[in-house]
Z-matrix of the N, CA and C atoms (Angstrom, degrees):
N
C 1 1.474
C 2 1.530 1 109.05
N 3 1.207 2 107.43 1 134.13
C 4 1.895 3 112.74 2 -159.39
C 5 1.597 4 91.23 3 -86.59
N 6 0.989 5 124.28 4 146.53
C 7 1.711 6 117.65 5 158.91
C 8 1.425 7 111.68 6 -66.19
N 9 1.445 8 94.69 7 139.52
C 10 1.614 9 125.55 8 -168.89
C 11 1.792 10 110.33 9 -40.83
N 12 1.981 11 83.12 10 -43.74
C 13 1.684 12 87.67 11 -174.18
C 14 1.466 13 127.88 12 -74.00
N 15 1.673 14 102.59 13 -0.54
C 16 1.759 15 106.37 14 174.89
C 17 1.286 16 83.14 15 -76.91
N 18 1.282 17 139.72 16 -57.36
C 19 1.498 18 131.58 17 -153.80
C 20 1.415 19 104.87 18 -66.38
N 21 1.094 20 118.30 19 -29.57
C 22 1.798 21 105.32 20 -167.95
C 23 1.563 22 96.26 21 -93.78
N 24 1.324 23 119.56 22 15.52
C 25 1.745 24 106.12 23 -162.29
C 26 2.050 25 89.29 24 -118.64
N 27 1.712 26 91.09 25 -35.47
C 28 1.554 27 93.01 26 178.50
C 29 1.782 28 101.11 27 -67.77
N 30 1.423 29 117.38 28 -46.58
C 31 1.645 30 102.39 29 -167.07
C 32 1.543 31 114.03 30 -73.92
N 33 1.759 32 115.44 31 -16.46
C 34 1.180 33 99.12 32 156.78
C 35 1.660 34 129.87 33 -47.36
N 36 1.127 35 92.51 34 -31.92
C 37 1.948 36 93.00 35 -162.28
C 38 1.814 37 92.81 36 -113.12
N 39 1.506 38 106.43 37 49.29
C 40 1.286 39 107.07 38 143.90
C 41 1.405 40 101.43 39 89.07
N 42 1.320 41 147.82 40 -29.50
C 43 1.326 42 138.27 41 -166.34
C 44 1.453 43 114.04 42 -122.82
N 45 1.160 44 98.03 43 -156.85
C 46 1.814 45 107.78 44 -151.37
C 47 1.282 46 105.28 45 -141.53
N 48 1.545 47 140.08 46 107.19
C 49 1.483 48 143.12 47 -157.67
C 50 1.411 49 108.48 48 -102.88
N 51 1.379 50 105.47 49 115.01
C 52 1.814 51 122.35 50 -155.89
C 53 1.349 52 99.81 51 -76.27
N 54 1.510 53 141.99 52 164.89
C 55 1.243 54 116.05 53 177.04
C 56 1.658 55 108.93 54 -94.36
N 57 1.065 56 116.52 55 -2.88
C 58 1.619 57 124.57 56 155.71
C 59 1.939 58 105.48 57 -56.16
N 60 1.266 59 88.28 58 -67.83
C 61 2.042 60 71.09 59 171.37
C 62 1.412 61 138.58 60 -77.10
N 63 1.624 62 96.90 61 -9.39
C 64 2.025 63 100.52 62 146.74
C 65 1.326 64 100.13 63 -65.71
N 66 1.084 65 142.17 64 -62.11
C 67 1.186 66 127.42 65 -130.16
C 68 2.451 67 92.17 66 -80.92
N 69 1.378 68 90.35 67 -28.69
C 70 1.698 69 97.79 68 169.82
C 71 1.578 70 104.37 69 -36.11
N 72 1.435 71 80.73 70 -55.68
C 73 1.913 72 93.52 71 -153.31
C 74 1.556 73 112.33 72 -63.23
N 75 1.477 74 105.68 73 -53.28
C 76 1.133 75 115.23 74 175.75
C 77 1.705 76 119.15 75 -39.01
N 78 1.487 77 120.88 76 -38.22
C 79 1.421 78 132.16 77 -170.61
C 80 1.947 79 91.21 78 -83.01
N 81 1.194 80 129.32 79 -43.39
C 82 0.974 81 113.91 80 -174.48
C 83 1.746 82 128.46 81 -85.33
N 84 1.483 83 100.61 82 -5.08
C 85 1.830 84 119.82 83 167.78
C 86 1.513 85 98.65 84 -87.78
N 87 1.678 86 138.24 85 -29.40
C 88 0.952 87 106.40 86 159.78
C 89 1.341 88 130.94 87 -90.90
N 90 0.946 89 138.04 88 13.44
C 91 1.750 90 164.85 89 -147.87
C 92 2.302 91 88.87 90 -120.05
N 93 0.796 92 85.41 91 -46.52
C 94 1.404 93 101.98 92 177.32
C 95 1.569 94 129.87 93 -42.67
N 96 1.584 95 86.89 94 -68.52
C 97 1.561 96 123.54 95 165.71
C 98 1.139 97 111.75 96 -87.44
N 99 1.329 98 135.81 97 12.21
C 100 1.629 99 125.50 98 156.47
C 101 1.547 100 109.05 99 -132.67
N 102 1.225 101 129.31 100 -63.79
C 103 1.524 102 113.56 101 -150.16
C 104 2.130 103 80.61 102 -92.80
N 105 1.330 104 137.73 103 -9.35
C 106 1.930 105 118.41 104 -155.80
C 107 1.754 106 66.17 105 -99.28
N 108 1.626 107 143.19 106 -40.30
C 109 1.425 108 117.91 107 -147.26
C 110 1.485 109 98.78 108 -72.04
N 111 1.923 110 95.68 109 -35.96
C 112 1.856 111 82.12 110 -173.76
C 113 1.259 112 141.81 111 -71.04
N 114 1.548 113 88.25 112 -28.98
C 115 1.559 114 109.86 113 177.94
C 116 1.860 115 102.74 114 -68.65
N 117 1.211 116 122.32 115 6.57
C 118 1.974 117 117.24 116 -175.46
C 119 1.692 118 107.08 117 95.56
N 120 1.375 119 103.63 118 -27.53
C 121 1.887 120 94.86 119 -160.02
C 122 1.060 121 119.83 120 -43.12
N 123 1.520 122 114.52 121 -40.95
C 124 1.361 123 132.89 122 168.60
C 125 1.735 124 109.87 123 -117.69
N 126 1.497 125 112.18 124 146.40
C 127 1.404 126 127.17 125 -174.27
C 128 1.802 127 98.58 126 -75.79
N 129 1.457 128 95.03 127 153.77
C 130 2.051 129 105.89 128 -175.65
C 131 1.890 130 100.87 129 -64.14
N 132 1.789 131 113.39 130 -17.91
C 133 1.323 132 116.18 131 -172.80
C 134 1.364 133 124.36 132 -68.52
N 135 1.667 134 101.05 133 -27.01
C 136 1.900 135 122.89 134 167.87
C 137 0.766 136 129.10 135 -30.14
N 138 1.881 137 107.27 136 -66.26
C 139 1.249 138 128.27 137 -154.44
C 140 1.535 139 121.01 138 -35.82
N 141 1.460 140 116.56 139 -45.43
C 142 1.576 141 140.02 140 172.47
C 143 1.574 142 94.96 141 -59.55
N 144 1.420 143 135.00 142 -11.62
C 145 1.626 144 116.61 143 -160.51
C 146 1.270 145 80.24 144 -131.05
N 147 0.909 146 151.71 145 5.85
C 148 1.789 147 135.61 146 -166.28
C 149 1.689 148 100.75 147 -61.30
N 150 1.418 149 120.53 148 -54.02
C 151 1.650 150 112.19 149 179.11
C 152 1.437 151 129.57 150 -58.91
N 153 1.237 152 94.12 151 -34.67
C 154 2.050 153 106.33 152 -170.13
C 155 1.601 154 95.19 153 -84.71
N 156 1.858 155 117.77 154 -76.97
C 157 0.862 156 118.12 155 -126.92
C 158 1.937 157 96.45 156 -87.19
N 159 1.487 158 111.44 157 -12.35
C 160 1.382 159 131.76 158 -177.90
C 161 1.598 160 127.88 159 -108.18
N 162 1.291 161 104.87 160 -50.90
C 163 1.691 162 107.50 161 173.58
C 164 1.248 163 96.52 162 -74.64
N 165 1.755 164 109.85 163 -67.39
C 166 1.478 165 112.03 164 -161.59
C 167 1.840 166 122.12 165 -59.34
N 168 1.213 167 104.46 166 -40.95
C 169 1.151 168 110.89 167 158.79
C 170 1.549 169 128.84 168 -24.91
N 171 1.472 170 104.04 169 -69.87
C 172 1.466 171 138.87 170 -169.65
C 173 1.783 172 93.51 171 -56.02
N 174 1.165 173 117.64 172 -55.43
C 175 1.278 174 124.48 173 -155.91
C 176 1.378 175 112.86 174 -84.52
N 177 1.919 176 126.47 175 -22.43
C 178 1.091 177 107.05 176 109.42
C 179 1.686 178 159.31 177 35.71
N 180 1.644 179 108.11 178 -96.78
C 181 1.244 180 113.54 179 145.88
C 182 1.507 181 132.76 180 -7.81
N 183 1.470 182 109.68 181 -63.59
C 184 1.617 183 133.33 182 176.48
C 185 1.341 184 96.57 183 -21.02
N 186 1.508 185 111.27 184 -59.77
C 187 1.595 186 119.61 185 -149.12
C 188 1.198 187 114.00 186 -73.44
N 189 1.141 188 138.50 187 13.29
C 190 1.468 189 150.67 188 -126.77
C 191 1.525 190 96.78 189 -151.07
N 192 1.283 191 120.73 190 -34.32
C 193 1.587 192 119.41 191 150.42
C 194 1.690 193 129.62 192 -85.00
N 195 1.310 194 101.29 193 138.43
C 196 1.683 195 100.72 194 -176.03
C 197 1.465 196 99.16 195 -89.20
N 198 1.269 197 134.49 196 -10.85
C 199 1.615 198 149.73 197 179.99
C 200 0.930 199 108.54 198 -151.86
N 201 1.559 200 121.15 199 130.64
C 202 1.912 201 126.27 200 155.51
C 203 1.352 202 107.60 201 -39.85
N 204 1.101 203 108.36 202 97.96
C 205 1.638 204 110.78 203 157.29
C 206 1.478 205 128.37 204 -49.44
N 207 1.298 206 116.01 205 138.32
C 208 1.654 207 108.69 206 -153.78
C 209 2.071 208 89.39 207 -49.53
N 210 1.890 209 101.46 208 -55.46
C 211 1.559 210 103.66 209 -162.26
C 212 1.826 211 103.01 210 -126.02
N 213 1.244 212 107.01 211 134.68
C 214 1.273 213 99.42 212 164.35
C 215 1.613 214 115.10 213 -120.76
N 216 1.333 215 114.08 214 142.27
C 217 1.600 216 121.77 215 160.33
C 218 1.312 217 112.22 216 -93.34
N 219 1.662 218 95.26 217 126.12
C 220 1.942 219 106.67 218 -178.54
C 221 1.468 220 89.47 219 -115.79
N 222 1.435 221 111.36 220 126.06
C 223 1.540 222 142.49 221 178.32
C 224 1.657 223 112.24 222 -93.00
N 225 1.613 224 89.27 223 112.54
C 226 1.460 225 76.57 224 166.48
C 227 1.236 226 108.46 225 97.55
N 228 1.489 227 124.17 226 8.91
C 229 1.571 228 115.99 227 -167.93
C 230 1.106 229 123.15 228 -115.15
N 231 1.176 230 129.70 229 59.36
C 232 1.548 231 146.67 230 89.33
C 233 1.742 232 84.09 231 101.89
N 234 1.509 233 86.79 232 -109.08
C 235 2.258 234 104.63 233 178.08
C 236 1.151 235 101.16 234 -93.78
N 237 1.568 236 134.36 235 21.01
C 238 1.504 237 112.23 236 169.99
C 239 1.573 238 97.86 237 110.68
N 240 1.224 239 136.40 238 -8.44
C 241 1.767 240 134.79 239 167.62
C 242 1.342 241 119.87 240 -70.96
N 243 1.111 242 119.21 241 113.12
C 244 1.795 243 139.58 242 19.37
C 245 1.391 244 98.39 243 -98.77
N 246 1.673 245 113.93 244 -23.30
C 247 1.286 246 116.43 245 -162.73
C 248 1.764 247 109.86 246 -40.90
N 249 0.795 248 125.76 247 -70.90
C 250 1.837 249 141.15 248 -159.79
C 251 1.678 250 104.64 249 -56.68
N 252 1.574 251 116.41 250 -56.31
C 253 1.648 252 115.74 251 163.29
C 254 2.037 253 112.58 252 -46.77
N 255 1.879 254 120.11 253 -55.86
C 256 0.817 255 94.11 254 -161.42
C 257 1.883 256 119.95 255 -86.59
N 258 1.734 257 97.60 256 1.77
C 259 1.537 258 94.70 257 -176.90
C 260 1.699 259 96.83 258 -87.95
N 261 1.022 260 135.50 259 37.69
C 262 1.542 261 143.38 260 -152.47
C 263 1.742 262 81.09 261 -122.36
N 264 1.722 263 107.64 262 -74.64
C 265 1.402 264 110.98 263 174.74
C 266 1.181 265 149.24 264 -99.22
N 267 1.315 266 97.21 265 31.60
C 268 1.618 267 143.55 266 -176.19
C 269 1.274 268 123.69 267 -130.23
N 270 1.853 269 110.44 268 35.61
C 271 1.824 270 108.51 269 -160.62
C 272 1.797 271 109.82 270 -72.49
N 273 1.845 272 122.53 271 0.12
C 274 0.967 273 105.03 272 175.09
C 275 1.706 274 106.56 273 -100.90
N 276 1.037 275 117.81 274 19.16
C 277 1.809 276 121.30 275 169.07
C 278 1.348 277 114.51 276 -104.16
N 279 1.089 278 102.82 277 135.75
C 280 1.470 279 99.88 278 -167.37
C 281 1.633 280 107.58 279 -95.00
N 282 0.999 281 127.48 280 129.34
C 283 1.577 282 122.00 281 -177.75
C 284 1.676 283 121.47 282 -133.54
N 285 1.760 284 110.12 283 125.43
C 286 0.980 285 136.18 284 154.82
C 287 1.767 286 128.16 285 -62.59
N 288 1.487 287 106.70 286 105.41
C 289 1.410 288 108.90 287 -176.67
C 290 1.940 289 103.56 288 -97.10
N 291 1.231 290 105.26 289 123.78
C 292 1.419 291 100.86 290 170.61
C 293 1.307 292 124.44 291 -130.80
N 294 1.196 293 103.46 292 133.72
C 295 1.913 294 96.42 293 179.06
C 296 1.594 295 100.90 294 -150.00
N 297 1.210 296 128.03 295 153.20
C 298 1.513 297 145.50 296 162.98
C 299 1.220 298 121.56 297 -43.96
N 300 1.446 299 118.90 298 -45.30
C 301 1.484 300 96.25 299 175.03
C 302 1.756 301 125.45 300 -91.09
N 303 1.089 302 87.16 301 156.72
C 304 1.559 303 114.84 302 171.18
C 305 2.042 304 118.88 303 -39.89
N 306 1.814 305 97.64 304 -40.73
C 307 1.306 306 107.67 305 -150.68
C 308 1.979 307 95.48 306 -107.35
N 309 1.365 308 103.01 307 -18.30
C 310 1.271 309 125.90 308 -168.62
C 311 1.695 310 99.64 309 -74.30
N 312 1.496 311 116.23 310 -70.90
C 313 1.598 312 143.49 311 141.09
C 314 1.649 313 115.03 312 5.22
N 315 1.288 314 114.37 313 -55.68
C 316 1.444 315 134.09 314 -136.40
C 317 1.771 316 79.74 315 -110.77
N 318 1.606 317 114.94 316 -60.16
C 319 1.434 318 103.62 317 176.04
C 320 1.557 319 133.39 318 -54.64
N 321 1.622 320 101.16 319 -39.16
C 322 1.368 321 89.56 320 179.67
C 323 1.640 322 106.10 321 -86.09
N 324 1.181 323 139.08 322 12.81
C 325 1.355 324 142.28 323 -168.51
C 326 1.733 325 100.64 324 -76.83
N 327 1.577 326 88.49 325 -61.76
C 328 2.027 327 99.15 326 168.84
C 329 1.519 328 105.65 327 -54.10
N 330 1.319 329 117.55 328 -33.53
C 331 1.816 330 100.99 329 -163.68
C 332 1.578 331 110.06 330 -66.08
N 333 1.546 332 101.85 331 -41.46
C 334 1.338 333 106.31 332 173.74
C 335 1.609 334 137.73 333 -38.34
N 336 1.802 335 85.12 334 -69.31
C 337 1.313 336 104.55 335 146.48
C 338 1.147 337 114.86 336 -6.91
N 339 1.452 338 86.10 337 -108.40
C 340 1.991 339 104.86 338 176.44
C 341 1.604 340 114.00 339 -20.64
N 342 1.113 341 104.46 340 -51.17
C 343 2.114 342 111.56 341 -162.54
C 344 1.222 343 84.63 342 -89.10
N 345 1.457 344 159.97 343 -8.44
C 346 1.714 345 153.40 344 162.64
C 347 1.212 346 101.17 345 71.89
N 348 1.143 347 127.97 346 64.51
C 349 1.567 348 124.79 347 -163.81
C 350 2.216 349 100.03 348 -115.00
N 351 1.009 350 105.81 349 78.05
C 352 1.312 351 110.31 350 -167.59
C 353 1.865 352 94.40 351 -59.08
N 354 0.851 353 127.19 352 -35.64
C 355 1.568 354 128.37 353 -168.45
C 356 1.868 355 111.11 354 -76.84
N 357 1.413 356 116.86 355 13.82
C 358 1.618 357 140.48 356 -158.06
C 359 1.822 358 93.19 357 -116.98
N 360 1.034 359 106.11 358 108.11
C 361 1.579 360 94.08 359 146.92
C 362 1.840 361 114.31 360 -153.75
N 363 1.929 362 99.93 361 124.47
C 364 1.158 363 117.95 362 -171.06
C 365 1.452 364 117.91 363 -61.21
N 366 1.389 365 133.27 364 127.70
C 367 1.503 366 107.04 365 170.87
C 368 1.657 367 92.09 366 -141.55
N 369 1.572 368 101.47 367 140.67
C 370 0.870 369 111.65 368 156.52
C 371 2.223 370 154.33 369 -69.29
N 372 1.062 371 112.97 370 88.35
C 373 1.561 372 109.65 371 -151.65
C 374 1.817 373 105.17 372 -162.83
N 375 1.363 374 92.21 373 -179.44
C 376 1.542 375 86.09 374 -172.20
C 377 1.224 376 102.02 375 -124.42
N 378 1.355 377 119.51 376 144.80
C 379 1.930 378 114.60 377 176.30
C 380 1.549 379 113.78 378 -52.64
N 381 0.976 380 135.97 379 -14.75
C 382 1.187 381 128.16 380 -174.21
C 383 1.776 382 112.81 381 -76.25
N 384 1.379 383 93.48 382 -21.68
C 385 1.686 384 108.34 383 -175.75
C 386 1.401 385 105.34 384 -88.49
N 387 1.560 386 120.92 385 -20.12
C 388 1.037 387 97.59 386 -159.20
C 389 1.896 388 115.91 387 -98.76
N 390 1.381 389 96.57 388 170.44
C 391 1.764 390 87.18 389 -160.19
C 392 1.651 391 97.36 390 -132.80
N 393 1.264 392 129.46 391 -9.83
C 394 0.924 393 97.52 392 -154.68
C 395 1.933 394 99.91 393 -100.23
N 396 1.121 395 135.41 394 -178.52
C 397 1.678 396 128.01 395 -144.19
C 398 1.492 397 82.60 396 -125.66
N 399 1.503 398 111.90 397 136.31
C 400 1.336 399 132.98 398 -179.23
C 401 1.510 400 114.48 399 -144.71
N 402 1.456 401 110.94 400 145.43
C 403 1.339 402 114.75 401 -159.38
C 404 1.853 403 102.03 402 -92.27
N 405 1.423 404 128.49 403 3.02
C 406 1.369 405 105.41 404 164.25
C 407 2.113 406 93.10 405 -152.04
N 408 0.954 407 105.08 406 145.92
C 409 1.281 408 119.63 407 161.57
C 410 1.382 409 138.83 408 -123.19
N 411 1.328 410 130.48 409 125.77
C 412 1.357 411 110.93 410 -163.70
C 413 1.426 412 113.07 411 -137.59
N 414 1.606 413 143.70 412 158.54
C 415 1.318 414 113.86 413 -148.36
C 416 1.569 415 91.16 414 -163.78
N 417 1.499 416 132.50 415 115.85
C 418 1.555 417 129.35 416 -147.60
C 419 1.982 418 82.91 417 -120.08
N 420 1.652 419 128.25 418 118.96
C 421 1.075 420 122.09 419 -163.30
C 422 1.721 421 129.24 420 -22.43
N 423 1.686 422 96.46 421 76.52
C 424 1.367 423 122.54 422 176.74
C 425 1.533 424 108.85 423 -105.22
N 426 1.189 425 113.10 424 -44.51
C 427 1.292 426 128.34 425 -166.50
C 428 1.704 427 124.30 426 -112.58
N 429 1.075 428 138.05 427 123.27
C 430 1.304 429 123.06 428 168.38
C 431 1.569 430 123.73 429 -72.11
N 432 1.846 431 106.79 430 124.05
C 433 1.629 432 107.64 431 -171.04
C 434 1.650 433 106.44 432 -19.46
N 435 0.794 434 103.84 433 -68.86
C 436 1.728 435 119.70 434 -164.36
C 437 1.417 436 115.49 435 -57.70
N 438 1.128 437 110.80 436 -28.85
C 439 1.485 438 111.62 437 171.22
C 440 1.665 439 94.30 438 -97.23
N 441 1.348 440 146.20 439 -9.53
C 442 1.378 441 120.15 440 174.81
C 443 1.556 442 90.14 441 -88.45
N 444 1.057 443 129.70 442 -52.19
C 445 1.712 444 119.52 443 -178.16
C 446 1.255 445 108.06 444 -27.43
N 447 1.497 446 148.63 445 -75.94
C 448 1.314 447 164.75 446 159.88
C 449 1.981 448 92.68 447 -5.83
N 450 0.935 449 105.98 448 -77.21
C 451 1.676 450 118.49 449 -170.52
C 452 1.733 451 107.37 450 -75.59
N 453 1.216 452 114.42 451 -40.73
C 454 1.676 453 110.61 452 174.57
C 455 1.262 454 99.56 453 -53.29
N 456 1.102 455 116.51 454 -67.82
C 457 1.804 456 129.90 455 -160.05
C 458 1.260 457 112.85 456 -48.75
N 459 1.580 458 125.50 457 -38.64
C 460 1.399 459 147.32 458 143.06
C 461 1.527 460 121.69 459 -14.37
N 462 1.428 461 89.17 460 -54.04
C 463 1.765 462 106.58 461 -153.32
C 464 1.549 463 109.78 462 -103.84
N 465 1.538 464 131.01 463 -33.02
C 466 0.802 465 152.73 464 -179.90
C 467 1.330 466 126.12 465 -54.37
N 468 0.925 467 140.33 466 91.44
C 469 1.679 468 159.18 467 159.28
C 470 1.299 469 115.27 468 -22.63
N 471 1.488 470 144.02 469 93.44
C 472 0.843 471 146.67 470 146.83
C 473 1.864 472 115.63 471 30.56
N 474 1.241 473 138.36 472 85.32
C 475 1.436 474 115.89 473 -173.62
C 476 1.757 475 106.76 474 107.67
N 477 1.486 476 91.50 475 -15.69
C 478 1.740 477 112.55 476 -178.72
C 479 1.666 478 114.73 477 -50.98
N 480 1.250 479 103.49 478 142.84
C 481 1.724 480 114.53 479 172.73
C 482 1.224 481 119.94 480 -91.55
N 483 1.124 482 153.17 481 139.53
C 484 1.460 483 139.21 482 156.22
C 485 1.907 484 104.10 483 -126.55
N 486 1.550 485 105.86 484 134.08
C 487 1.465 486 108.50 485 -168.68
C 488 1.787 487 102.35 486 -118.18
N 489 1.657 488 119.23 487 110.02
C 490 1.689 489 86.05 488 -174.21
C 491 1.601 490 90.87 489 -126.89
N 492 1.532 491 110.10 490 152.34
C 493 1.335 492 99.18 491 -179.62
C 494 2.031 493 96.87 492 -134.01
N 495 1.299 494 93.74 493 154.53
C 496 1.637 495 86.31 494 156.22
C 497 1.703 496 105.92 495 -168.34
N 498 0.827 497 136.30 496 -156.00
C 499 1.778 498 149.00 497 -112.95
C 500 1.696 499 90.76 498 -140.22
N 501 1.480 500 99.42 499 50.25
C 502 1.768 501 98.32 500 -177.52
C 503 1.915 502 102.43 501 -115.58
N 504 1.365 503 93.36 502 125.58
C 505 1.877 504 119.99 503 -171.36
C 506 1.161 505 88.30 504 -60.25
N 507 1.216 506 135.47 505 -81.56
C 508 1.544 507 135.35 506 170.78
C 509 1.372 508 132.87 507 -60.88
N 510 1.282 509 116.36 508 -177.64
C 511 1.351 510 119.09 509 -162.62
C 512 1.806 511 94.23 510 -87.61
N 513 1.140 512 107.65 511 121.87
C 514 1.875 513 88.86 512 172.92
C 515 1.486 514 95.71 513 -111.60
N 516 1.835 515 97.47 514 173.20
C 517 1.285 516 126.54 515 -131.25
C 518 1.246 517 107.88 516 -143.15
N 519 1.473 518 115.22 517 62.12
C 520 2.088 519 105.11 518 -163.08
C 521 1.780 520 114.54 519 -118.75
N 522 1.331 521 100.10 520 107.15
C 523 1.254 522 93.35 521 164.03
C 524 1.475 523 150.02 522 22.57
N 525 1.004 524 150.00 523 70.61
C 526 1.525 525 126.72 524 -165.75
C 527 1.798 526 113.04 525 110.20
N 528 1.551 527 100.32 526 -23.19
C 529 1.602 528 102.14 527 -168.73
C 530 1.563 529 104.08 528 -121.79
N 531 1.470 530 115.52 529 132.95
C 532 1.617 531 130.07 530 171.41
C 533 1.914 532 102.40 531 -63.80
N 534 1.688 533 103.36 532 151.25
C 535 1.234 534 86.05 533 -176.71
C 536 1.514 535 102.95 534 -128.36
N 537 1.657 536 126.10 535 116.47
C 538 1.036 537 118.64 536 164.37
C 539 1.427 538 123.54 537 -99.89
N 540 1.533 539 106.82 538 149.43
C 541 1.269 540 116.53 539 -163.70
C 542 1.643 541 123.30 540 -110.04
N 543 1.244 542 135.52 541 121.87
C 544 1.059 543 97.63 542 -156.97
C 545 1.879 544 98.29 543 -121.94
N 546 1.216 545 135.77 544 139.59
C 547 1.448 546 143.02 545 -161.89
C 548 1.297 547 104.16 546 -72.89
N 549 1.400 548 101.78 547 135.41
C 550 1.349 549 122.54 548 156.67
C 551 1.357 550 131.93 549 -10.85
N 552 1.475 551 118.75 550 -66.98
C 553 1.422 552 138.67 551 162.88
C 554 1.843 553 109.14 552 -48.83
N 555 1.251 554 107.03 553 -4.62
C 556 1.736 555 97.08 554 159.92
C 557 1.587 556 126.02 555 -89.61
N 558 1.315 557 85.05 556 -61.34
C 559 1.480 558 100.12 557 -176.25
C 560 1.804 559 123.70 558 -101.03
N 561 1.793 560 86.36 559 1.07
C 562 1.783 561 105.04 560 172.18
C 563 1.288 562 104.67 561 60.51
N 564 1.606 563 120.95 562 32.43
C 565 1.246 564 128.88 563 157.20
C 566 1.829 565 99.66 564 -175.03
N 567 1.634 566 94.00 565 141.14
C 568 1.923 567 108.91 566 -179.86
C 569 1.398 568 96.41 567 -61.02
N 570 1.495 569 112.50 568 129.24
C 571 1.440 570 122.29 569 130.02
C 572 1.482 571 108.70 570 -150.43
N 573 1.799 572 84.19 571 -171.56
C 574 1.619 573 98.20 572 -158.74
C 575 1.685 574 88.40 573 -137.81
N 576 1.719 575 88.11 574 161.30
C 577 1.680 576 96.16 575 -175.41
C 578 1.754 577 81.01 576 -130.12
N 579 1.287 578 111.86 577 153.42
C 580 1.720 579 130.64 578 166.46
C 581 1.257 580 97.89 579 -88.01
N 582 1.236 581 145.36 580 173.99
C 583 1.252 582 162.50 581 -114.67
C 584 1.783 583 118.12 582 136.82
N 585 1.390 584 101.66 583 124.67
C 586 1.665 585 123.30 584 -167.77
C 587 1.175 586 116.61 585 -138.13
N 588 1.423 587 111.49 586 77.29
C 589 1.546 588 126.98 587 -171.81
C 590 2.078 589 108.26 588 -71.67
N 591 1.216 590 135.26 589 93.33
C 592 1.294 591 114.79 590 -168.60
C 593 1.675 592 98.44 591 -99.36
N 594 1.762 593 92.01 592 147.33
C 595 1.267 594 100.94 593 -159.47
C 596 1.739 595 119.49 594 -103.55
């Protein structure tokens, strides 16, 4: 039985969670809590947050597009956050996970694996390198707003999405980015995602 709050976090952002992609999720929250806590990906303090503050979170994201973007690049994503939850319920978007390290790379490479997610491919690199133009980007506190504006705006495809979220007590307020908010009664705690509509 999937927790309630993937379901109320997926129908916020428009869709409908198959029990083939519970059963996804489920293999990758415990994959989560055993081989990403030991290996560092995630801190031993998580474990209690892996659904809300990590799956549910992540999945999230979704809502932040007005259309599945054919491909999105998620920056910065560590064990696969948001990237790995939303290409789970997003199997016709194709998504690029990228992050810098070596050890980061190599973990979510097996998760994939494991979760059979043919529409996943890990690469190792840093946004600053990267060049080539993609229609959604999304960025789970990897990046600072202001420094992803600089590089979104860059990268972003005409009609392009950009989704960024991070671990802010208050409502923030940045330049350049729409702000959706999403209620309490989802994720049983306020947050907000930035939003980078390029025109």
């Amino acid at each position: 039985m999937e927790p309630k709050i993937w379901e109320r976090c997926v129908e916020w952002s428009g869709l409908e969670l198959t029990s083939a992609q519970s059963t996804q999720l489920q293999i990758y929250r415990e994959w989560l809590l055993t081989e990403a806590v030991e290996a560092g990906g995630l801190g031993p303090n998580e474990t209690n947050r892996i659904d809300n503050r990590h799956i549910g979170d992540s999945l999230l994201f979704v809502s932040g597009f007005e259309e599945p973007p054919m491909n999105v690049l998620d920056v910065g994503s560590g064990v696969g956050l948001p990237g790995i939850p939303m290409a789970v319920v997003m199997p016709a978007t194709r998504f690029q996970l990228l992050d810098r390290s070596q050890r980061r790379v190599g973990l979510m490479k097996r998760a994939t694996r494991m979760l059979d997610l043919p529409n996943v491919e890990v690469i190792q690199g840093d946004i600053a390198d990267w060049e080539q133009p993609v229609d959604g980007l999304v960025s789970r506190a990897s990046l600072s707003p202001e420094r992803a504006l600089t590089d979104f705006t860059r990268l972003l495809r005409p009609g392009g999405t950009a989704v960024i979220g991070g671990s802010w007590a208050a409502k923030p307020n940045v330049l350049g980015f729409e702000l959706l908010e999403i209620p309490e009664a989802v994720l049983d705690q306020r947050v907000w995602l930035l939003i980078m509509r390029q025109h």
